[in-house]
TITOR-746590 format. One record per residue (C-alpha): y, x, z. Coordinates in Angstrom, 3 decimals, padded with zeros to 6 digits. Layout:
atom c2=Y; c1=X; c3=Z
...
This chain:
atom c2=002.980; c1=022.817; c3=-042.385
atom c2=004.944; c1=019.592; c3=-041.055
atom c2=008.624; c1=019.450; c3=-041.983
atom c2=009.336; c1=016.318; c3=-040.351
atom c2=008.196; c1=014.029; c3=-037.648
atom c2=009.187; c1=010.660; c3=-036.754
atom c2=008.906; c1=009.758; c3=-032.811
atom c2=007.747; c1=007.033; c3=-031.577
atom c2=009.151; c1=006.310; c3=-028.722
atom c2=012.387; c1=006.790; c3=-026.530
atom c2=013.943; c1=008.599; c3=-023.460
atom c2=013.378; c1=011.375; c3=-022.286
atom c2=010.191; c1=012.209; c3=-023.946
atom c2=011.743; c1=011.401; c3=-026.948
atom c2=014.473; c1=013.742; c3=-026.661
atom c2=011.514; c1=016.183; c3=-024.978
atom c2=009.687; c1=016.306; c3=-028.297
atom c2=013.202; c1=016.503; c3=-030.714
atom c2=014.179; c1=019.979; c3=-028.657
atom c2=010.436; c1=020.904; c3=-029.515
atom c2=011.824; c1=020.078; c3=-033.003
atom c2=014.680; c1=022.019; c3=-033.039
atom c2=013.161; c1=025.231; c3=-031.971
atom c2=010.259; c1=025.222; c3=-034.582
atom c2=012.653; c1=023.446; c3=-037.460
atom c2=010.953; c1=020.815; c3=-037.714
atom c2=013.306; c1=017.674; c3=-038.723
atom c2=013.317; c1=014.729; c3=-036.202
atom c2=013.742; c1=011.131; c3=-036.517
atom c2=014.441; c1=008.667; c3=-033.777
atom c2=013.440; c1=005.381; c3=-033.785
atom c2=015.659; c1=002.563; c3=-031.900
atom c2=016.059; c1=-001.027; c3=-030.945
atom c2=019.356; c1=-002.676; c3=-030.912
atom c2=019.322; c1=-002.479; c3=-027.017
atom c2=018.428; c1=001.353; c3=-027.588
atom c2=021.516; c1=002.208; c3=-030.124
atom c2=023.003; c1=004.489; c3=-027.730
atom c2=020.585; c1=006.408; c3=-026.245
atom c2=020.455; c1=009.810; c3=-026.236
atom c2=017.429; c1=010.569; c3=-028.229
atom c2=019.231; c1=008.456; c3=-031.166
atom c2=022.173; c1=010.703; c3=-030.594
atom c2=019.860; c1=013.822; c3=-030.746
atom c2=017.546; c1=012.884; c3=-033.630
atom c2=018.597; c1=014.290; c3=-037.106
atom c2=017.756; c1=010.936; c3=-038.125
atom c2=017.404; c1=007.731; c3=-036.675
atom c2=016.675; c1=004.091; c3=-037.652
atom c2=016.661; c1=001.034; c3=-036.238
atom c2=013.720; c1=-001.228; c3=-035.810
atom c2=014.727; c1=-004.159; c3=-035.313
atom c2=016.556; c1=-006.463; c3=-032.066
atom c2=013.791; c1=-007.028; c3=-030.087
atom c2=013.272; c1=-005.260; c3=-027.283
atom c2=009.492; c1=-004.270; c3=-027.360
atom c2=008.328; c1=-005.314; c3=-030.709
atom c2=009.626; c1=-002.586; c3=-033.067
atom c2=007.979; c1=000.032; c3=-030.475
atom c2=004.828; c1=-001.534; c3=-030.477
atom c2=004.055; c1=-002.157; c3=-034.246
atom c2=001.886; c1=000.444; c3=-035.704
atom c2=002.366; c1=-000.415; c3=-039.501
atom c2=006.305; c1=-000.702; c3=-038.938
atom c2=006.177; c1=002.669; c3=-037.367
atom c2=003.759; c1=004.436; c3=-040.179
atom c2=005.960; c1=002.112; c3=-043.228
atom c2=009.168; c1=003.996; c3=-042.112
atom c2=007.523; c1=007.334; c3=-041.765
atom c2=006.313; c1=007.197; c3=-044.985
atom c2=009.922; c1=006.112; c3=-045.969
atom c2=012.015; c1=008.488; c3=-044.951
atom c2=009.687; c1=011.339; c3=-046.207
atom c2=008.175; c1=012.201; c3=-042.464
atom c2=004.780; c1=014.363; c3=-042.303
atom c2=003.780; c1=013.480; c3=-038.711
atom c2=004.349; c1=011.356; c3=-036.242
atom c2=004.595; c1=011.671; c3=-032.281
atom c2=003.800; c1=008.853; c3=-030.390
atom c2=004.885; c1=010.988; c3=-026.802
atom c2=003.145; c1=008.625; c3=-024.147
atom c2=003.162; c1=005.149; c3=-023.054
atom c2=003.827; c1=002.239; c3=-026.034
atom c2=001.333; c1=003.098; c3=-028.928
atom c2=000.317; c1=006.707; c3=-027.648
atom c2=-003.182; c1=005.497; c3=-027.055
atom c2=-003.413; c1=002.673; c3=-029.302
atom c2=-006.428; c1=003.631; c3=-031.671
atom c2=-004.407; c1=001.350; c3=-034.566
atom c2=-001.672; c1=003.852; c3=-034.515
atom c2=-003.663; c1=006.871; c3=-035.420
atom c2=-005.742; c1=004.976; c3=-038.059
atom c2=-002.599; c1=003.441; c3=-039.822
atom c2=-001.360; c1=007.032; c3=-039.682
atom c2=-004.648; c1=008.378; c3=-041.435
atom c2=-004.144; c1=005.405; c3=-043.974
atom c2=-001.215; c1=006.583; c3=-045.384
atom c2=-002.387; c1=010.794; c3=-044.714
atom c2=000.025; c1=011.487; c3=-042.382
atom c2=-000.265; c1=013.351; c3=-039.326
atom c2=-001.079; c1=011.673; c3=-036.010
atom c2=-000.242; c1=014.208; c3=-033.763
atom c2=-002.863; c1=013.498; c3=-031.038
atom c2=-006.627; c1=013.126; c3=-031.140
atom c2=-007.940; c1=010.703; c3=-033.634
atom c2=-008.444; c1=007.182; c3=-033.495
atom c2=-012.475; c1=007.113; c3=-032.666
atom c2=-011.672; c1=009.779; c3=-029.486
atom c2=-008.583; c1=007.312; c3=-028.464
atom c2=-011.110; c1=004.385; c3=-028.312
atom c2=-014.030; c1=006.319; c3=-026.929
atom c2=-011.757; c1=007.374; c3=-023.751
atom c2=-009.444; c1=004.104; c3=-023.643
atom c2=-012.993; c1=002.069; c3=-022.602
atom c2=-013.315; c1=003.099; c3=-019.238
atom c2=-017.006; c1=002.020; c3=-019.057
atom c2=-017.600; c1=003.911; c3=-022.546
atom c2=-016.070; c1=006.990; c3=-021.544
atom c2=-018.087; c1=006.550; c3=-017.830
atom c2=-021.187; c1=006.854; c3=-019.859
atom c2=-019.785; c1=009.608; c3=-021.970
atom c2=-018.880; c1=011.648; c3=-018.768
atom c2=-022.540; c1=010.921; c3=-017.208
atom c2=-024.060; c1=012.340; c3=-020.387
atom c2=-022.256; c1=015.427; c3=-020.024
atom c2=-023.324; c1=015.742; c3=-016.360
atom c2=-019.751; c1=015.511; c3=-015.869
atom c2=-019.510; c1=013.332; c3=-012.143
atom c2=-018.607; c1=010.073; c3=-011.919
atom c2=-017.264; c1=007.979; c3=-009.214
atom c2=-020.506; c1=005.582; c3=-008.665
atom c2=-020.107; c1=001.743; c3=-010.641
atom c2=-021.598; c1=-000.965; c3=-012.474
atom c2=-023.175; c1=000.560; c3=-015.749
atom c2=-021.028; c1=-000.807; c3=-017.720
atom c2=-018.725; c1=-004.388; c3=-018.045
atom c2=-019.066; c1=-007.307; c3=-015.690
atom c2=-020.025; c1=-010.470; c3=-016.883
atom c2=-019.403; c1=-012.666; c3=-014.067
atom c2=-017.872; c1=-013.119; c3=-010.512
atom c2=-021.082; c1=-013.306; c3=-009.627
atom c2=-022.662; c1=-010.303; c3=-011.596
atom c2=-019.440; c1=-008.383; c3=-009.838
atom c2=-020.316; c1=-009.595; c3=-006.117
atom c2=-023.815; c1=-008.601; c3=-006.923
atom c2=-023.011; c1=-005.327; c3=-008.217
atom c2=-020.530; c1=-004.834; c3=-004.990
atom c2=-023.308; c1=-005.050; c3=-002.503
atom c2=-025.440; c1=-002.617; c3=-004.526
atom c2=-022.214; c1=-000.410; c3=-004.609
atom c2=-020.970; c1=-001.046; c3=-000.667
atom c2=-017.566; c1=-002.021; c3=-000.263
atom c2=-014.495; c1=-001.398; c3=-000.527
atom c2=-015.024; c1=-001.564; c3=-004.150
atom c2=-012.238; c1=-001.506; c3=-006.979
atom c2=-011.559; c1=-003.814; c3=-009.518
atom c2=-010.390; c1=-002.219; c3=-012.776
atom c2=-009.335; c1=-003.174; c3=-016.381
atom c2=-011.968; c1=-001.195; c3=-018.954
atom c2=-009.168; c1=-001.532; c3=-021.003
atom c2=-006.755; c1=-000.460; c3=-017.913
atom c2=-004.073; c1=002.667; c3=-017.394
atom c2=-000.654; c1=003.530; c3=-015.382
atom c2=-002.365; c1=001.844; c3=-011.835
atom c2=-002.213; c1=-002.029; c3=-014.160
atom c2=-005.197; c1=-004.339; c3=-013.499
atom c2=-006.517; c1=-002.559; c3=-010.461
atom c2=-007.373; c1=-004.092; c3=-006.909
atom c2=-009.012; c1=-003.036; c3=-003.889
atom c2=-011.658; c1=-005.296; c3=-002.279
atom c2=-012.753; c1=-004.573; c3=000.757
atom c2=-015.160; c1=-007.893; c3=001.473
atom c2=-016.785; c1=-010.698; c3=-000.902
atom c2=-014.065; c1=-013.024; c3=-000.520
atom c2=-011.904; c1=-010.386; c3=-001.927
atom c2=-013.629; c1=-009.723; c3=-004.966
atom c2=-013.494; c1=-013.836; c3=-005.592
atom c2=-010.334; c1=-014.001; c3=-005.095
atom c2=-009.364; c1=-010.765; c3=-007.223
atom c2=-011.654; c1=-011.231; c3=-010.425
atom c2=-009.482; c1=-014.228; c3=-011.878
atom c2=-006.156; c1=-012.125; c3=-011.307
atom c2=-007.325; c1=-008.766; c3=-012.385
atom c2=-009.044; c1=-010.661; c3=-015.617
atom c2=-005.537; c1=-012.500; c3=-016.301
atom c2=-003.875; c1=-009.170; c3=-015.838
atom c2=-006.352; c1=-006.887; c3=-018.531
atom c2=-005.794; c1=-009.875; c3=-020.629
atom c2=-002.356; c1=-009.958; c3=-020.767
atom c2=-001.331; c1=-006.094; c3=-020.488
atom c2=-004.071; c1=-004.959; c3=-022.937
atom c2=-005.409; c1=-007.658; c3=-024.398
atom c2=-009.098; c1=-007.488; c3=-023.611
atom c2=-010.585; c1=-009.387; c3=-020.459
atom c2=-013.707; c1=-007.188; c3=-019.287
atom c2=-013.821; c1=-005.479; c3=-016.079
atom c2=-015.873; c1=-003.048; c3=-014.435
atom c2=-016.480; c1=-002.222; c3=-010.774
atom c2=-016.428; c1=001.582; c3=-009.177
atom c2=-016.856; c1=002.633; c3=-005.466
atom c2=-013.613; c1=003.102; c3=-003.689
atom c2=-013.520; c1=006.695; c3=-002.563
atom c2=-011.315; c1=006.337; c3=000.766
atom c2=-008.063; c1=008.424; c3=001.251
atom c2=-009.193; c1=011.171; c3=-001.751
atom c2=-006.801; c1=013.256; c3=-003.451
atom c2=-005.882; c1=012.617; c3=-006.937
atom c2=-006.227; c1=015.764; c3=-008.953
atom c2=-005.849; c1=016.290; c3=-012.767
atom c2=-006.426; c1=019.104; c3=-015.231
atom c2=-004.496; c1=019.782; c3=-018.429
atom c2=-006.581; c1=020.395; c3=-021.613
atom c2=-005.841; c1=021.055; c3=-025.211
atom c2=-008.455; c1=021.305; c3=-027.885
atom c2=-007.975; c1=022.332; c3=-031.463
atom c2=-009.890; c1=021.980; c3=-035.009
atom c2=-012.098; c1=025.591; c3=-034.706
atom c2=-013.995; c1=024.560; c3=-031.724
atom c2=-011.475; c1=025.948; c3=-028.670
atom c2=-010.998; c1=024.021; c3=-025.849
atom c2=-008.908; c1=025.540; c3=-022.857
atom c2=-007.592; c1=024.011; c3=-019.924
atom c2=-004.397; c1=024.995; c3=-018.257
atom c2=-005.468; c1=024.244; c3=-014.704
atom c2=-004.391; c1=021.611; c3=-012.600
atom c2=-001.837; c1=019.058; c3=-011.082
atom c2=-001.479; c1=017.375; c3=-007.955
atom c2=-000.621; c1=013.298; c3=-007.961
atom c2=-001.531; c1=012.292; c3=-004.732
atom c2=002.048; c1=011.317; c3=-004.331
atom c2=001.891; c1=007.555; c3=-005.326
atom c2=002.716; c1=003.894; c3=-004.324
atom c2=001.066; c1=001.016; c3=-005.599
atom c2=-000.683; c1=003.201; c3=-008.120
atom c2=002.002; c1=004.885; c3=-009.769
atom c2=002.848; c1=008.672; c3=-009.643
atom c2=005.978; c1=009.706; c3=-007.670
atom c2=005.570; c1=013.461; c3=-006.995
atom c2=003.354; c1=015.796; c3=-009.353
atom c2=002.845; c1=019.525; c3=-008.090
atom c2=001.049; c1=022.325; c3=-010.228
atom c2=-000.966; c1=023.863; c3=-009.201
atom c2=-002.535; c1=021.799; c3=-006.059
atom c2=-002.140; c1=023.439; c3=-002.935
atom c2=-004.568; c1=021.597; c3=-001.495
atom c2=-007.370; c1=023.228; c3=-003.404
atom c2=-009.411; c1=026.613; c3=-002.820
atom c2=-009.601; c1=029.851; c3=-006.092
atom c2=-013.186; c1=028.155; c3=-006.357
atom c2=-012.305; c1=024.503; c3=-006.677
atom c2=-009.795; c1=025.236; c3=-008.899
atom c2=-011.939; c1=027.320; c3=-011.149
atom c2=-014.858; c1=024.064; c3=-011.334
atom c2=-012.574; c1=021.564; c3=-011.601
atom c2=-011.110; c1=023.713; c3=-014.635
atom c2=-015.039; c1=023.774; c3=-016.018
atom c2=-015.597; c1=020.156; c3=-015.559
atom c2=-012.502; c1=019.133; c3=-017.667
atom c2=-013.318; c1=021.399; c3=-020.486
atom c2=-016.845; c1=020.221; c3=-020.603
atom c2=-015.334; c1=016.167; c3=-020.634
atom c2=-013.203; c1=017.432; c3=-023.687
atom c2=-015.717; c1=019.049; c3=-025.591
atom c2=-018.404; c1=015.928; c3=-025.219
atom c2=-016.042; c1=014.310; c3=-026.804
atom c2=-015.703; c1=016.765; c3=-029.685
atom c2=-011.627; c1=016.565; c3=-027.860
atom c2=-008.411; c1=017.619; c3=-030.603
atom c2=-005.299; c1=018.249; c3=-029.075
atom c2=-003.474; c1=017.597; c3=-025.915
atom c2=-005.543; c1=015.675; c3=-022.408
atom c2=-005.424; c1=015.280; c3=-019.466
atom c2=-008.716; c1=014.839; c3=-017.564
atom c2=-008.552; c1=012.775; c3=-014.281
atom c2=-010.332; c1=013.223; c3=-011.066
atom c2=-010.971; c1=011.978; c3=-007.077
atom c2=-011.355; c1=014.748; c3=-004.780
atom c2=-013.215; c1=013.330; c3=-001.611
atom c2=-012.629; c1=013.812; c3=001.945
atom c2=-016.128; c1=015.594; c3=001.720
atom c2=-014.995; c1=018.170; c3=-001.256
atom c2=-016.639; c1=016.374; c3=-004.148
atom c2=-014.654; c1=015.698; c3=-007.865
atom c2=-015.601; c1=012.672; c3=-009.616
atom c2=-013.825; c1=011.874; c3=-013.404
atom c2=-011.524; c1=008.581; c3=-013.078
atom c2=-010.512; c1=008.673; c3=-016.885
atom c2=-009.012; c1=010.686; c3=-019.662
atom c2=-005.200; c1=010.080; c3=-021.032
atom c2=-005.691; c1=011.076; c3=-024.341
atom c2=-001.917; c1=011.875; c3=-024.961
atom c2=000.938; c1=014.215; c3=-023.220
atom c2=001.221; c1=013.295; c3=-019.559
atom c2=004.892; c1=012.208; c3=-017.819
atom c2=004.578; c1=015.516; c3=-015.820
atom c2=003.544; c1=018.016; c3=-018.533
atom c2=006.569; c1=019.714; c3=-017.562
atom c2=005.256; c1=021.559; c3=-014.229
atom c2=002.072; c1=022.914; c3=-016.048
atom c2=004.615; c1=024.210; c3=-018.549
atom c2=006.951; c1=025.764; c3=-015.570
atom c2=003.642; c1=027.662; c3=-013.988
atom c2=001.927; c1=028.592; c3=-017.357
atom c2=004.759; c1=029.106; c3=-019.239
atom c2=002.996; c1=027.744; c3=-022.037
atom c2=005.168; c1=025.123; c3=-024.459
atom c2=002.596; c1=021.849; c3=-024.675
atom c2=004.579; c1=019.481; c3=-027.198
atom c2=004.849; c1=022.836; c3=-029.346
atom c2=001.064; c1=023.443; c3=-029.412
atom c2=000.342; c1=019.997; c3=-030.407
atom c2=002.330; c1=020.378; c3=-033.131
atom c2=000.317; c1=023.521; c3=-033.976
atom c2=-003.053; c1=022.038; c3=-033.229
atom c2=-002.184; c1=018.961; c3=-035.525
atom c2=-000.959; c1=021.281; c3=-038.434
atom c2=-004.771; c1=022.548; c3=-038.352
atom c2=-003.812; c1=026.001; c3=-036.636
atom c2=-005.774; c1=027.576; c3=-033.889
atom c2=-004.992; c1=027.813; c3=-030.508
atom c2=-002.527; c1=030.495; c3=-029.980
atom c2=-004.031; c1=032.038; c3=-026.724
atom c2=-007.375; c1=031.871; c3=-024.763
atom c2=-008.610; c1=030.481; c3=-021.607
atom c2=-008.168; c1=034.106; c3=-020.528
atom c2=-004.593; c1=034.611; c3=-020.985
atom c2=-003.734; c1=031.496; c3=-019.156
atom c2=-002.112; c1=032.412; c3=-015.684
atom c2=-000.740; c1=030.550; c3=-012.501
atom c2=002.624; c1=031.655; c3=-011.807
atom c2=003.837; c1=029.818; c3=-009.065
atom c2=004.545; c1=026.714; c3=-007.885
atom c2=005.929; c1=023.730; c3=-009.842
atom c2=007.032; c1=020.329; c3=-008.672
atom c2=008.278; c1=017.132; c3=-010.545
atom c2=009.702; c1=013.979; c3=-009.079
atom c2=009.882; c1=011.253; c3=-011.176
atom c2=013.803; c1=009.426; c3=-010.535
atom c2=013.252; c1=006.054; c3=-011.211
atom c2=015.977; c1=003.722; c3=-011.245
atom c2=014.724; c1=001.733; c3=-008.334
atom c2=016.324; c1=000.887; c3=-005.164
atom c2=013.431; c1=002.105; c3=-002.682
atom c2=015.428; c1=000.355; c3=000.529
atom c2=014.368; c1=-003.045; c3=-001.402
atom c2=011.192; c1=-002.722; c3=-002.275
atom c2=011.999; c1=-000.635; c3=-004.786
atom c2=013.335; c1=-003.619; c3=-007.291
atom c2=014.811; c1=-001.916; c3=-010.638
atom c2=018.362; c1=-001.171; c3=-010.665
atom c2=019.585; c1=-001.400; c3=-014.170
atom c2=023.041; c1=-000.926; c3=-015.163
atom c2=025.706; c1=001.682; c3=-016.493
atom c2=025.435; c1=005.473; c3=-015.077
atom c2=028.897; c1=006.123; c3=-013.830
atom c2=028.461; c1=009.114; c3=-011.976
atom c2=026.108; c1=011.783; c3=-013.591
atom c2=025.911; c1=015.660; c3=-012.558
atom c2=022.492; c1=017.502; c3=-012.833
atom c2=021.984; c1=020.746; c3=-010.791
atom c2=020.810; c1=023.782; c3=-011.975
atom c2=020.194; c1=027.484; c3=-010.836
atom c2=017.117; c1=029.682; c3=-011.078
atom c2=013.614; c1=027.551; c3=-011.480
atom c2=015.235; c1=024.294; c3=-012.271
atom c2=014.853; c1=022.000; c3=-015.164
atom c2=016.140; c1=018.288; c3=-015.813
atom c2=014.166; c1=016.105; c3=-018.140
atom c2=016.305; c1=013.211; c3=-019.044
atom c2=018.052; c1=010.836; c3=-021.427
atom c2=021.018; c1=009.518; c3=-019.119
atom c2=024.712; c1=010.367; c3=-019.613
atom c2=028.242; c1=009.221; c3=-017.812
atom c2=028.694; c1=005.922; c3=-019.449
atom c2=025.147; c1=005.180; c3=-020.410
atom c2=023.747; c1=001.862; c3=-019.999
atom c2=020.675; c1=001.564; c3=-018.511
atom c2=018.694; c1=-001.078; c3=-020.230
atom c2=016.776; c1=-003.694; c3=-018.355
atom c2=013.400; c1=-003.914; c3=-020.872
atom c2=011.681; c1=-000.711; c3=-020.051
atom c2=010.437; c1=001.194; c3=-017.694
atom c2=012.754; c1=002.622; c3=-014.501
atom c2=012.300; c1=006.428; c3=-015.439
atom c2=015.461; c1=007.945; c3=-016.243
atom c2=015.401; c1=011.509; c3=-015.298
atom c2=012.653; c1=013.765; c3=-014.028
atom c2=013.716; c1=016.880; c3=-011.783
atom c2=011.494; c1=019.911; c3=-012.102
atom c2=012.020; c1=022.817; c3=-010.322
atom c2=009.647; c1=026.230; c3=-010.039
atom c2=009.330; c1=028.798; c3=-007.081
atom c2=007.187; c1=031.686; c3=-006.348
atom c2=005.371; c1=029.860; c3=-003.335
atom c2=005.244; c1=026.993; c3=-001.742
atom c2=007.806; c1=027.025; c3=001.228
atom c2=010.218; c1=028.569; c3=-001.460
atom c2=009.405; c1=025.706; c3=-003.746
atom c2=010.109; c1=023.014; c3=-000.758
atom c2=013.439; c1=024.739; c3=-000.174
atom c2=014.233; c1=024.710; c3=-004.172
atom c2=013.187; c1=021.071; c3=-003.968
atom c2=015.469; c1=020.098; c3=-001.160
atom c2=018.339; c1=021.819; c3=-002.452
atom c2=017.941; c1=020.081; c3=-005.874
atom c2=017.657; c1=016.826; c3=-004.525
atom c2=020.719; c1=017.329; c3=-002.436
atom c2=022.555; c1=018.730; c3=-005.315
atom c2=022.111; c1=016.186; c3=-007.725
atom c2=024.191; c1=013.036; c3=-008.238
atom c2=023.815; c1=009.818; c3=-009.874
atom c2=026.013; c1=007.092; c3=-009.416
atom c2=025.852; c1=003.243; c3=-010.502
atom c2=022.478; c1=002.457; c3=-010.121
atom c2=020.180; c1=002.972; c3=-007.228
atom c2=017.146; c1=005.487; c3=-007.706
atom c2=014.525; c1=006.886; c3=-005.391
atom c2=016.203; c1=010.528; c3=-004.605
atom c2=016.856; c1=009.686; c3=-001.302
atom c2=013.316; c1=008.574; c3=-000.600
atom c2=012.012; c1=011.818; c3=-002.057
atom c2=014.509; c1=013.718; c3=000.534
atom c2=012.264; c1=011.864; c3=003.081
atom c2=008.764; c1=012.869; c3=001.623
atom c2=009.664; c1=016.475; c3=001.528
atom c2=011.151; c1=016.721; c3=005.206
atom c2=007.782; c1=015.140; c3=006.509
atom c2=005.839; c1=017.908; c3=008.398
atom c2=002.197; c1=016.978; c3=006.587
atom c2=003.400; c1=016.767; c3=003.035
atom c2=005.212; c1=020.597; c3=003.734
atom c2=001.583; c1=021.770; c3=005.472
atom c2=000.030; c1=020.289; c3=001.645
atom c2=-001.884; c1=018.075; c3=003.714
atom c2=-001.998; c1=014.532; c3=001.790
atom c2=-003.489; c1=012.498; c3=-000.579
atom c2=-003.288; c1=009.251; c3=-001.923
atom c2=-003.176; c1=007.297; c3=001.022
atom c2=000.267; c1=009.456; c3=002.455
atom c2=002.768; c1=006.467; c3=001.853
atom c2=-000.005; c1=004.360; c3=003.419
atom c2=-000.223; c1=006.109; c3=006.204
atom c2=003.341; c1=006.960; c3=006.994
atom c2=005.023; c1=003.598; c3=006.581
atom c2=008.446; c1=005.152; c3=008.043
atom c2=008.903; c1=006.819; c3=004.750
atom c2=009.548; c1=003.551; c3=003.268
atom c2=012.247; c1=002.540; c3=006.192
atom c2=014.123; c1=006.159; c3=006.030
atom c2=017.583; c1=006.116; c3=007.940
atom c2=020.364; c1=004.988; c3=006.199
atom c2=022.340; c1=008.538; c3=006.551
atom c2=023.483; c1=009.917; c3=003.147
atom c2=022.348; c1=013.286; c3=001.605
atom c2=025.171; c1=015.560; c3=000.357
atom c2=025.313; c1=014.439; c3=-003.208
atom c2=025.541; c1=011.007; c3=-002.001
atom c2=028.242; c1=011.098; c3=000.368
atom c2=030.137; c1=013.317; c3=-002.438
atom c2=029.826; c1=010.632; c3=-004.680
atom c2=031.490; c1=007.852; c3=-001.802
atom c2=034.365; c1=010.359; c3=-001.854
atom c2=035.143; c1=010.831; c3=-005.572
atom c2=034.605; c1=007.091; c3=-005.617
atom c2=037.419; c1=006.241; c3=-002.921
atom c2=039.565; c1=008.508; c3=-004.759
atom c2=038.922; c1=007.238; c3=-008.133
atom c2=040.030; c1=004.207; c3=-006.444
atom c2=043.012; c1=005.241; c3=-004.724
atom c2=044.612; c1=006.846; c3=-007.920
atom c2=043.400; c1=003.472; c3=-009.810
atom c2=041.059; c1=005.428; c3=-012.090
């Protein structure tokens, strides 16, 4: 049984995985740079250690990470996502010294990180694939003549790629020219390896994704699907479990063809298996994360299933503790991911110190975050600093939860996307479920929204001019 697990990583998934902790006592440890000291997952941690004053570094060194849990007496560690959670090194150096790696192992985490390996894993499976070069371009010129094999638009990926990085759209031959040196120079530097690979783009298709979690005796189950189809540039905004774009019979194959991508690759632990869902009805697999997703959270709300808890289990060696028939929908569940961004300037971070801080609350809502009054948002990481989840029976209930939640909330000192989010949900075609990955694309006024205030904001002007006044 583990005792104690050392996380590595920081925010809110940090803090995610040390309540996940608590409730099975387990002992946590934090790990921290200097800019990091007070955070709130150090705060939360039964333990925590510093590893070092650079920014990135300590998070991204495998042996530094394994060294200190072996120090301080740890049986596992969590690598929660992003930084090493699908670095193949960090689940071998974890194996080195026989301690847990609580995710799949290292040979699964490479199989699924090469895009054009785990395309030919998914085609053995008879597991659809969005149609691409066999495997990794050797040329501009092997690229331009795979393209007009293909038809364009055609996209441009990193085999090494992940979180929309060293990805571009080309819709002619002088695209593709033009985009091969930048998206090589990007793979290179972002993941260190230069190949490339080539894939149809599938125009305007919705971005659908199924939950999976595998253990050691053979059971694989998935917990249905989410909805990203919310995104800009790439990146996830708004997550929604399950879809309500799909029908009881595309829910039920999309479900199959996930389970059948885990098992192929003999899958432990928790996955999320990635599709395209085409204007004509058809799924094709995109790629596997082979780690806890960002918005585990709403497939938690609807399943009410605990995800960080069973890969804790499934690591320890235990079984799954329920079956693919005992998982049920209930619900609606919808994430939106505050970033600390100022979406009225093309979204440019907006670091800085969180003066104002209130999180709602009421039935089906739940606040994933690692900001407090007085925190100090650092400038070296990424702009997520709280994610709002909130639950309703159906849909038009769930827009109305989501509404009142986003007007409830306040966060002052730093710009974030809420008020953009008030936009998206007031738009008549994302409340019919009609949209897909294309919406911002095609509804440019969402990204020039008035400049009137939602509730929370306006309440925060107010306790701000009377801070003033009294000279607080």
């Amino acid at each position: 049984m583990i005792r104690k697990i050392l996380i590595a990583n920081r925010g809110e998934i940090a803090v995610r995985i040390i309540r996940a902790c608590a409730e099975m006592g387990i002992r946590s440890v934090a790990i921290y740079s200097e800019a990091d000291r007070f955070s709130l997952h150090v705060k939360k941690a039964d333990e925590a250690y510093c590893i070092g004053s650079e920014e990135l570094a300590g998070y991204l060194n495998p042996h530094r990470i394994v060294n200190l849990a072996a120090e301080t007496g740890c049986d596992a560690v969590h690598p929660g996502y992003g930084f090493l959670s699908e670095n193949p090194e960090l689940a071998q150096a974890c194996a080195a010294r026989d301690i847990v790696f609580i995710g799949p192992d290292a040979g699964t985490i490479r199989l699924m990180g090469d895009k054009t390996q785990a395309r030919a894993a998914m085609i053995a499976a008879s597991v659809p694939v969005t149609p691409g070069s066999e495997g990794n371009l050797e040329s501009p010129e092997a690229a331009l003549r795979e393209a007009e094999r293909i038809g364009y638009p055609v996209m441009l990926k990193a085999t090494s790629g992940g979180g929309g990085r060293g990805i571009r759209r080309c819709d002619n031959a002088a695209e593709l020219r033009q985009n091969y040196a930048r998206v090589v120079s990007e793979a290179t530097k972002a993941f260190g390896n230069a190949e490339v690979f080539l894939e149809k783009c599938v125009e305007r298709p919705r971005h659908i994704e199924v939950q999976v979690l595998g253990d050691h005796h053979g059971q694989v189950v998935h917990l249905y699907e989410r909805d990203c189809s919310i995104q800009r540039r790439n990146q996830k905004l708004i997550e929604i479990a399950p879809s309500p774009q799909l029908t009881s019979e595309q829910r039920d194959y999309v479900g199959q063809l996930a389970v059948r991508a885990a098992r192929a690759t003999n899958y432990r632990n928790a996955g999320t298996v990635e599709f395209l869902l085409t204007e004509a009805g058809e799924f094709y697999f995109m790629e596997m994360n082979t780690r806890v997703q960002v918005e585990h959270t709403i497939t938690e709300e609807i399943t009410g299933l605990d995800i960080v808890k069973e890969q804790i289990r499934i690591a320890e060696g235990q079984p799954l503790s329920f079956s693919q028939e005992e998982v049920r929908i209930h619900g609606y569940a919808m994430q939106f991911r505050v970033n600390a961004e100022d979406p009225k300037n093309n979204f440019l971070p907006s670091y800085g110190r969180i003066t104002r801080y209130y999180g709602p609350g009421g039935p089906g809502v739940r606040i994933d975050t690692a900001i407090y009054m007085g925190y100090e948002i650092p400038p070296f990481y990424d702009s997520l600093c709280a994610k709002i989840i909130v639950r309703a029976r159906t849909w038009p209930e769930l827009l109305a939860r989501g509404r009142r939640v986003l007007d409830d909330i306040a966060i002052g000192g730093v710009r974030t996307t809420l008020p953009f989010y008030r936009e998206i949900l007031n738009h008549p075609d994302f409340q019919r479920g009609s949209f897909n990955t294309s919406f911002l694309q095609d509804h440019p006024e969402l990204l020039n929204y008035s400049s009137k205030r939602g509730r929370s904001e306006a309440t925060l002007a107010v306790v701000a001019a009377i801070a003033a006044h009294v000279g607080i």
